[in-house]
DSSP file (Angstrom, degrees, kcal/mol; ACC not computed):
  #  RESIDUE AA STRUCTURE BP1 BP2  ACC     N-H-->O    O-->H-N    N-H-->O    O-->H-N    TCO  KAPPA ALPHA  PHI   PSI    X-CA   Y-CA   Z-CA
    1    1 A X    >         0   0    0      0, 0.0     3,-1.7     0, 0.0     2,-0.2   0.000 360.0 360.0 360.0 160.9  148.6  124.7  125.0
    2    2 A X  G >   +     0   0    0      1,-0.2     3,-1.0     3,-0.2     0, 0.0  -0.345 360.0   4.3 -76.1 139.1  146.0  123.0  122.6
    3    3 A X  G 3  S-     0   0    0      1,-0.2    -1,-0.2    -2,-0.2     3,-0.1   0.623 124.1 -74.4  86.3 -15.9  143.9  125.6  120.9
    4    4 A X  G <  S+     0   0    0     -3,-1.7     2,-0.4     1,-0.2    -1,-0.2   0.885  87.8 157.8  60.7  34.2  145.6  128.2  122.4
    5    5 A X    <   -     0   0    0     -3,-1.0    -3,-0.2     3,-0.0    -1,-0.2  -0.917  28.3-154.9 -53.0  85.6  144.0  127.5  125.7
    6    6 A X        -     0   0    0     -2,-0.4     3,-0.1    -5,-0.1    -4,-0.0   0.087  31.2 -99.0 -81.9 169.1  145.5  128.7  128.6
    7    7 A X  S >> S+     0   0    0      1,-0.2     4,-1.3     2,-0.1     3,-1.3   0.869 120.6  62.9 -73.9 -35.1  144.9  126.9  132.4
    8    8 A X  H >> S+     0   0    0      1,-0.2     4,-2.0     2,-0.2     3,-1.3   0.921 102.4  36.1  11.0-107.3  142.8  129.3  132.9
    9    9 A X  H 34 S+     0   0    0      1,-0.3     4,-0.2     2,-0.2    -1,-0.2   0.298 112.1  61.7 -93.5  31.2  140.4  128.9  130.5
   10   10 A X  H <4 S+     0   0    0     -3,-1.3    -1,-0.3     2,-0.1    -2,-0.2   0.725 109.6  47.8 -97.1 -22.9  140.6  124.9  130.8
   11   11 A X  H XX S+     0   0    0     -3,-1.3     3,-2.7    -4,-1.3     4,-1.9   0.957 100.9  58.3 -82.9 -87.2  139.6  125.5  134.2
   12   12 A X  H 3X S+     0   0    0     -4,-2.0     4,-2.2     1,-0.3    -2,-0.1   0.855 112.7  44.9  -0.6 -64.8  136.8  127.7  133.6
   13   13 A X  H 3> S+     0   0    0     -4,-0.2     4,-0.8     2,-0.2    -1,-0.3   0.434 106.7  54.8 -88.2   7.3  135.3  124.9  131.4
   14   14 A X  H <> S+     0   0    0     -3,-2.7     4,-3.5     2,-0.1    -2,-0.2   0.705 109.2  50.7 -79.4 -58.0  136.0  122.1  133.8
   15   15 A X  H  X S+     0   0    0     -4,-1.9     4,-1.2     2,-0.2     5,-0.2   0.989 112.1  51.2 -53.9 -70.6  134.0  124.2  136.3
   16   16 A X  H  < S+     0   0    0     -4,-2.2     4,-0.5    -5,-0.3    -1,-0.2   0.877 105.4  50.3   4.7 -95.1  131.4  124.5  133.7
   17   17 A X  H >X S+     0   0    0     -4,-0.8     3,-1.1     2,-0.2     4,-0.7   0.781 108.4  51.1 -47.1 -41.6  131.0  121.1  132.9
   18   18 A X  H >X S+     0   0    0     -4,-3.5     4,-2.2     2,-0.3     3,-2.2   0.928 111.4  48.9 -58.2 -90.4  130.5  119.8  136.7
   19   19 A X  H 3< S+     0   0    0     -4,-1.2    -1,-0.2     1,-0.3    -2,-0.2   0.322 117.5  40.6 -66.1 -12.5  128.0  122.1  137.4
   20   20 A X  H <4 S+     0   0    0     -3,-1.1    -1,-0.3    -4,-0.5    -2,-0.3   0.451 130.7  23.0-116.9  13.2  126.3  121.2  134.2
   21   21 A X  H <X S-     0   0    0     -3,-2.2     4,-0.9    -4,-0.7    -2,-0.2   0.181 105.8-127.5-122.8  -5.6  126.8  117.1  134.4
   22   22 A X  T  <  -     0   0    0     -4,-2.2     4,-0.3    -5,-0.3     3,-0.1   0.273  25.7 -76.7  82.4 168.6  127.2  116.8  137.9
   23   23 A X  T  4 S+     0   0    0      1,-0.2     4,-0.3     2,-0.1    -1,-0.1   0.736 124.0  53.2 -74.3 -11.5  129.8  115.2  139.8
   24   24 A X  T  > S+     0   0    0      1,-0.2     4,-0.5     2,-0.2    -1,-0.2   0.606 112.9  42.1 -88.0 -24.3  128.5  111.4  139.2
   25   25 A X  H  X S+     0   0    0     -4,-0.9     4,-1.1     1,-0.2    -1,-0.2   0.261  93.6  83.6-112.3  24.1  128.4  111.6  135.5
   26   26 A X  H  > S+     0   0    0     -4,-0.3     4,-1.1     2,-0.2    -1,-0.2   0.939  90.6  45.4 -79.3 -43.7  131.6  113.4  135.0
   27   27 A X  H  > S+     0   0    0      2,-0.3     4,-2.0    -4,-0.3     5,-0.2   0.688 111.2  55.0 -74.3 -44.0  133.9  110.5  135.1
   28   28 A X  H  X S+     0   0    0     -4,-0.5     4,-2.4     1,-0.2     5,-0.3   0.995 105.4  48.9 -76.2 -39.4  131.7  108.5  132.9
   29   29 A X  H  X S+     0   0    0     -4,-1.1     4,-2.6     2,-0.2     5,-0.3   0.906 115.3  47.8 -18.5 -60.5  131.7  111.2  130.2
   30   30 A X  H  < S+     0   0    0     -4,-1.1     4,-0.5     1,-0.3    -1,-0.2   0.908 106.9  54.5 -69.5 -32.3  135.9  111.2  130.6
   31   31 A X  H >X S+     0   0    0     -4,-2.0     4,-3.4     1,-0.2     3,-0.8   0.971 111.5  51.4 -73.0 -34.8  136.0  107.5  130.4
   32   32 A X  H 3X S+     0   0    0     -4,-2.4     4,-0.9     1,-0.3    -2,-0.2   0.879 111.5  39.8 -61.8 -29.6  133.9  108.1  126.9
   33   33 A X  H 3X S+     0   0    0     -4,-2.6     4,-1.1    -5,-0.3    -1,-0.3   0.565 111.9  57.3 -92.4  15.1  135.8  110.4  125.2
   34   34 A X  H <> S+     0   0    0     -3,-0.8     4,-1.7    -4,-0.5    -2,-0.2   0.857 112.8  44.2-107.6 -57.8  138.9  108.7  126.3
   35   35 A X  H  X S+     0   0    0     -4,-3.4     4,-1.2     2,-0.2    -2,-0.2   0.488 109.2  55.7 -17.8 -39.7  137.4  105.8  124.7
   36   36 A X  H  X S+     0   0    0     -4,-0.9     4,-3.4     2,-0.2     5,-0.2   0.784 108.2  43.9-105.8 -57.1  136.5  107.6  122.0
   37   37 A X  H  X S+     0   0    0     -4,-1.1     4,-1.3    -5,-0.2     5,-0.3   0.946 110.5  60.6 -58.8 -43.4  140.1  109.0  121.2
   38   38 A X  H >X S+     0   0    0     -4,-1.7     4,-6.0     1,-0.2     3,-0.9   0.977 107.6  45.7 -28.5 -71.5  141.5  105.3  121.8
   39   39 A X  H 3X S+     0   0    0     -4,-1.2     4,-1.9     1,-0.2    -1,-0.2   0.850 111.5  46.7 -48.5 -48.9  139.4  104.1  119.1
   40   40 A X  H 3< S+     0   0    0     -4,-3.4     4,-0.5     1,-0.2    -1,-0.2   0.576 113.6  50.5 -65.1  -0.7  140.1  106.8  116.4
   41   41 A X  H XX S+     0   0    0     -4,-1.3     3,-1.1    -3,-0.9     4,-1.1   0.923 106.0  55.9 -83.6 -47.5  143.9  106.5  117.1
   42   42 A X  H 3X S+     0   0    0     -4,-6.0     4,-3.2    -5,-0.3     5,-0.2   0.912 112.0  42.1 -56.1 -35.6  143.7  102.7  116.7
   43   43 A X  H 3X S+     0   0    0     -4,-1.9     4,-0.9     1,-0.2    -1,-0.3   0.579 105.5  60.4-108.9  17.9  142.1  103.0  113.0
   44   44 A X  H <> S+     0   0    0     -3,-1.1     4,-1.1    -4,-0.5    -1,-0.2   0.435 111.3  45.9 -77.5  -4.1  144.3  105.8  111.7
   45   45 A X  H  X S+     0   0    0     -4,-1.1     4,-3.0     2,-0.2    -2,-0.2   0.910 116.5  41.5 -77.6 -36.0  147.0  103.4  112.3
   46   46 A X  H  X S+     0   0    0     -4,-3.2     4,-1.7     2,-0.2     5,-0.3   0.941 116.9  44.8 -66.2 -50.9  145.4  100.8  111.0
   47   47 A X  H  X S+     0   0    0     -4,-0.9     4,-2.6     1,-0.2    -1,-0.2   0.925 113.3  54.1 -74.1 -47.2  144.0  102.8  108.0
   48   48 A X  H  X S+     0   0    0     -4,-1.1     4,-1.2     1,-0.2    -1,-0.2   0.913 110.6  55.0 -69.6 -41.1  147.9  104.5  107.6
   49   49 A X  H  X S+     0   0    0     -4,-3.0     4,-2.8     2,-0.2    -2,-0.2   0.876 102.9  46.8 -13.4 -73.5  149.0  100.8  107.5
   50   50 A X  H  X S+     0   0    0     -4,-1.7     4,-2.9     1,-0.2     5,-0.2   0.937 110.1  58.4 -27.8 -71.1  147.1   99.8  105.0
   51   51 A X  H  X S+     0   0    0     -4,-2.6     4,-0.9    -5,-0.3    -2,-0.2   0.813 107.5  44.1 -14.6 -77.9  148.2  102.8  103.2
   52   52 A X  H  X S+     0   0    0     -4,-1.2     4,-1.2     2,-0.3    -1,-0.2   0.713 106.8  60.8 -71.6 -53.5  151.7  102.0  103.3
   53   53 A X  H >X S+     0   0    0     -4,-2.8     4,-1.0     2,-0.2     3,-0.9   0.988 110.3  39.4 -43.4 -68.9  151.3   98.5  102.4
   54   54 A X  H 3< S+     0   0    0     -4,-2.9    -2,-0.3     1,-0.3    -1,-0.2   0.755 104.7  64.4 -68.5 -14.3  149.8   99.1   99.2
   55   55 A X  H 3< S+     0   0    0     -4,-0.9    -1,-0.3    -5,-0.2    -2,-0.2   0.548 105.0  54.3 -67.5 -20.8  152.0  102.0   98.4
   56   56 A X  H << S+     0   0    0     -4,-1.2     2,-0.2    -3,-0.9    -2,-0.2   0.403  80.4 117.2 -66.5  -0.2  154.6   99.3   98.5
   57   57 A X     <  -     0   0    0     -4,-1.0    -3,-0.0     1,-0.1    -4,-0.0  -0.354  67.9-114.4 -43.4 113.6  153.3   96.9   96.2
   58   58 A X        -     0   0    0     -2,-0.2     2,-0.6     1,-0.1    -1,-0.1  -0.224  30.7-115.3 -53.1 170.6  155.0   96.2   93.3
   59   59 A X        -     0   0    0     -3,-0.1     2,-0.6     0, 0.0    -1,-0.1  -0.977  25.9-160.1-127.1 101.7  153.5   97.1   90.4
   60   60 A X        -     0   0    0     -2,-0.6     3,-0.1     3,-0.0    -3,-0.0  -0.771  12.3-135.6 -64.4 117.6  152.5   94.4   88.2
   61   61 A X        -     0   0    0     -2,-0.6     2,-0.1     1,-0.1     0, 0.0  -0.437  43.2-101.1 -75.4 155.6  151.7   95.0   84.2
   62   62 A X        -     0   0    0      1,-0.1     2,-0.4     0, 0.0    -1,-0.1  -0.290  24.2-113.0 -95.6-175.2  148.8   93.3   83.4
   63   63 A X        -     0   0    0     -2,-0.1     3,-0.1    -3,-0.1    -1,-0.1  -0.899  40.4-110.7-130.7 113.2  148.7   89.8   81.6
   64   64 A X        -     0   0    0     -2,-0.4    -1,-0.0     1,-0.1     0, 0.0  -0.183  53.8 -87.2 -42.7 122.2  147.0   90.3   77.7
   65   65 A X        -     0   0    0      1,-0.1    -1,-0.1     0, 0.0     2,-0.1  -0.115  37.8-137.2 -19.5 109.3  143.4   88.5   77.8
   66   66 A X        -     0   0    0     -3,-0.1     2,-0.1     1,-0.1    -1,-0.1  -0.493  18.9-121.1 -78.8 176.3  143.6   85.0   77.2
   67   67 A X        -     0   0    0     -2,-0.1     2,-0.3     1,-0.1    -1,-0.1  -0.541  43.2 -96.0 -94.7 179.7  140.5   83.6   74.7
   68   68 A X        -     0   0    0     -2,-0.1     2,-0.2     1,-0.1    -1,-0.1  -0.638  45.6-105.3 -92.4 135.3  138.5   80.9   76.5
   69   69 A X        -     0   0    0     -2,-0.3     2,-1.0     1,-0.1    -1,-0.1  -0.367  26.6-128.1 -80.5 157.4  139.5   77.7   75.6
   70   70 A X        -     0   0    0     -2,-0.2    -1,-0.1     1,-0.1     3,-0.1  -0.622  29.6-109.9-102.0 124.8  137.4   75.5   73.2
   71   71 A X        -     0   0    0     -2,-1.0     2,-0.2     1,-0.1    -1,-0.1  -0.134  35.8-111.8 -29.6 128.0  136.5   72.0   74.3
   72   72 A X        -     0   0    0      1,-0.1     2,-0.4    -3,-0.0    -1,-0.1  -0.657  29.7-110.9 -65.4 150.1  138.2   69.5   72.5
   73   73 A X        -     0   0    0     -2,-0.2    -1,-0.1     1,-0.1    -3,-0.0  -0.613  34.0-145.6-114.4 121.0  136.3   67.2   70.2
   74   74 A X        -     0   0    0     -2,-0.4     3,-0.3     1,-0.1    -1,-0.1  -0.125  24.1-112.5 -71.6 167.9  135.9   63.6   71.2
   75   75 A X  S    S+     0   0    0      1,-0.3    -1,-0.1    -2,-0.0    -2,-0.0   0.923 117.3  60.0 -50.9 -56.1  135.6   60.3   69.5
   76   76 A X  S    S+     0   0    0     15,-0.0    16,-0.5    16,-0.0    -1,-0.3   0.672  84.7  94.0 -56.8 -35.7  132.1   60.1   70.5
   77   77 A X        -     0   0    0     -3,-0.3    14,-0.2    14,-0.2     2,-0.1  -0.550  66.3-139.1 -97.4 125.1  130.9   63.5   68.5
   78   78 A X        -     0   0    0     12,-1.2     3,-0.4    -2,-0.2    12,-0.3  -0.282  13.7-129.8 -58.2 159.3  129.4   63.1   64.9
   79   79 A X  S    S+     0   0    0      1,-0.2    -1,-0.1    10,-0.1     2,-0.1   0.716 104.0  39.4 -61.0 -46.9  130.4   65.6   62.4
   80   80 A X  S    S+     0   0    0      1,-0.1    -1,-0.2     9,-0.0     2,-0.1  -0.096  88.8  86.1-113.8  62.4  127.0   66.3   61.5
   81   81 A X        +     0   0    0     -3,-0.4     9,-0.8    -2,-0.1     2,-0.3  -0.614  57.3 136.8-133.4  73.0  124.9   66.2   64.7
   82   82 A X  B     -A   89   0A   0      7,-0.2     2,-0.4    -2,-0.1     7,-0.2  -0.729  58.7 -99.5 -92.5 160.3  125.5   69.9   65.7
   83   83 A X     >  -     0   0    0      5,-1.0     4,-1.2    -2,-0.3    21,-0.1  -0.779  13.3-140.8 -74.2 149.4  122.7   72.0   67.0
   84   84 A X  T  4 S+     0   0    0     -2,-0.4    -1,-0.2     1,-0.2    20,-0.1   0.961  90.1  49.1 -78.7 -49.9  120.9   74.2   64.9
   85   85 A X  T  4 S+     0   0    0      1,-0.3    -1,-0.2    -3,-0.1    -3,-0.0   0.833 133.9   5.0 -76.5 -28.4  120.5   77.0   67.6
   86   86 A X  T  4 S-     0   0    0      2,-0.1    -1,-0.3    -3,-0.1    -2,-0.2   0.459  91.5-126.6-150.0  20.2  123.3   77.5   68.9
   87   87 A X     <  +     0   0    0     -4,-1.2     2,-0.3     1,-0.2    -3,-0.1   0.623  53.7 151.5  87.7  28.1  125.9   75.0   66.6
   88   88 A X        -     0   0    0      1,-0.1    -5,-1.0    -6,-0.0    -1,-0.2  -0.602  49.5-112.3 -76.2 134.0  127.3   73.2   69.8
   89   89 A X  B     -A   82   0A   0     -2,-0.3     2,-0.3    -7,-0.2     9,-0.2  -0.305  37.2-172.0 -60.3 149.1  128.6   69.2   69.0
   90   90 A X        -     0   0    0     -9,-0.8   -12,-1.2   -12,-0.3    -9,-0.1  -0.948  28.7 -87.4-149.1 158.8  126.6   67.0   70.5
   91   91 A X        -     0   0    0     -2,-0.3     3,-0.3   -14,-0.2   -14,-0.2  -0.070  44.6-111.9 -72.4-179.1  127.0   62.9   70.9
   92   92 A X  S    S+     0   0    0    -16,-0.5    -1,-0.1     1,-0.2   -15,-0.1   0.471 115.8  48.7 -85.0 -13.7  125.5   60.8   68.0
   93   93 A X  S    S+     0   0    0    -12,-0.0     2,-0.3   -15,-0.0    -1,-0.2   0.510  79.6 120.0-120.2  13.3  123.0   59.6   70.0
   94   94 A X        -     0   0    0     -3,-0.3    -4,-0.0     1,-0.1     4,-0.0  -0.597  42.3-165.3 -70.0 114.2  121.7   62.7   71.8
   95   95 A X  S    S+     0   0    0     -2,-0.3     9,-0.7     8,-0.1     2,-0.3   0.008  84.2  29.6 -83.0  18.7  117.9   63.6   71.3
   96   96 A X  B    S-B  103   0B   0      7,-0.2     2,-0.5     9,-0.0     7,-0.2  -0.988  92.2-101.4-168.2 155.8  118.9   67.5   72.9
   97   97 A X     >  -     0   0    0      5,-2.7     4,-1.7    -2,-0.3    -7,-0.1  -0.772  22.7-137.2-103.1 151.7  122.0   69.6   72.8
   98   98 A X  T  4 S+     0   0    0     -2,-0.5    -1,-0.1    -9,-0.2    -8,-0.1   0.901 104.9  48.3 -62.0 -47.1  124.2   69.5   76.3
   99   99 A X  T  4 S+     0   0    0    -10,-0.1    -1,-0.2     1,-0.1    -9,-0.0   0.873 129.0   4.5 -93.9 -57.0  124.5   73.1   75.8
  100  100 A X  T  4 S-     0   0    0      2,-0.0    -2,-0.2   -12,-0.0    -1,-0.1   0.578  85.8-118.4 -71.3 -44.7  120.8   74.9   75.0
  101  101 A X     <  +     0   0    0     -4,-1.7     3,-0.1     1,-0.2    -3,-0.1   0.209  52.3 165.6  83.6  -3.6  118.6   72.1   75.3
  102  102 A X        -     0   0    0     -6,-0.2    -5,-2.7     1,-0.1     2,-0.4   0.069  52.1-111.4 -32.3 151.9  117.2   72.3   71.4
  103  103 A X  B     -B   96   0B   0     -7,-0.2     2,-0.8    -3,-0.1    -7,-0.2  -0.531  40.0-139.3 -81.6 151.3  115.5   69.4   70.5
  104  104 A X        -     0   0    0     -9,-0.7     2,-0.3    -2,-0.4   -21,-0.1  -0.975  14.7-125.4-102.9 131.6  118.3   68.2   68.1
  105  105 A X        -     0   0    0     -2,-0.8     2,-1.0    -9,-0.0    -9,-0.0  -0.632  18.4-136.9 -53.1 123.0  116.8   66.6   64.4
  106  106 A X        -     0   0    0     -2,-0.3     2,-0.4   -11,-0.0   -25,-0.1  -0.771  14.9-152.8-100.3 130.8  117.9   63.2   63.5
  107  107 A X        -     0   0    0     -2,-1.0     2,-0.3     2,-0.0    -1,-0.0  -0.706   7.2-137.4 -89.4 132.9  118.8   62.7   60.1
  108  108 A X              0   0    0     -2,-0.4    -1,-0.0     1,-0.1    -2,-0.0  -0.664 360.0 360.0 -92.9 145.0  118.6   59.5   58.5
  109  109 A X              0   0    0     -2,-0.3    -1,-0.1     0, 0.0    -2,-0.0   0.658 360.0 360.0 -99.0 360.0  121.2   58.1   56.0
């Protein structure tokens, strides 16, 4: 028996319980824990699933950090119309840099 209960003392505590939950709320009580065991069965399968899945995973080595790539530099970009603050290229006819917003300075030639 579970617990090392005998019928006996399953009986004993049957007796128990009626006399302290009555005969009307005894059957909903059973239907809760009955309920209650349902649920926890359903999500240790699900959780031992899971499990099992990812314990079958291949094991992928990771992939070395690529650097971020750097924009390529258009026709359209001056050599010397960079921004001061924060050195991004900017068009030749741009009064702010795309990147910061800095007022850019125009130099005359």
């Amino acid at each position: 028996m579970p617990f090392g209960l005998q019928p006996l003392h399953i009986i004993i505590i049957l007796v128990v319980a009626l006399l302290i939950f009555g005969p009307k709320r005894l059957p909903e009580i059973g239907r809760y824990i009955g309920k209650m065991v349902t649920e926890f069965r359903a999500g240790t399968q699900e959780l031992t699933q899971t499990f099992r899945e990812e314990i079958n995973q291949p094991i992928q080595p990771h992939a070395a950090p690529q650097p971020p790539a750097q924009p390529a530099a258009t026709a359209s970009t001056n050599a010397g119309n960079f921004c001061t603050k924060c050195g991004t290229p900017n068009t030749p006819d741009a009064l702010f840099c795309g990147s910061c917003g800095n007022a850019l300075s125009k130099k005359t030639a």
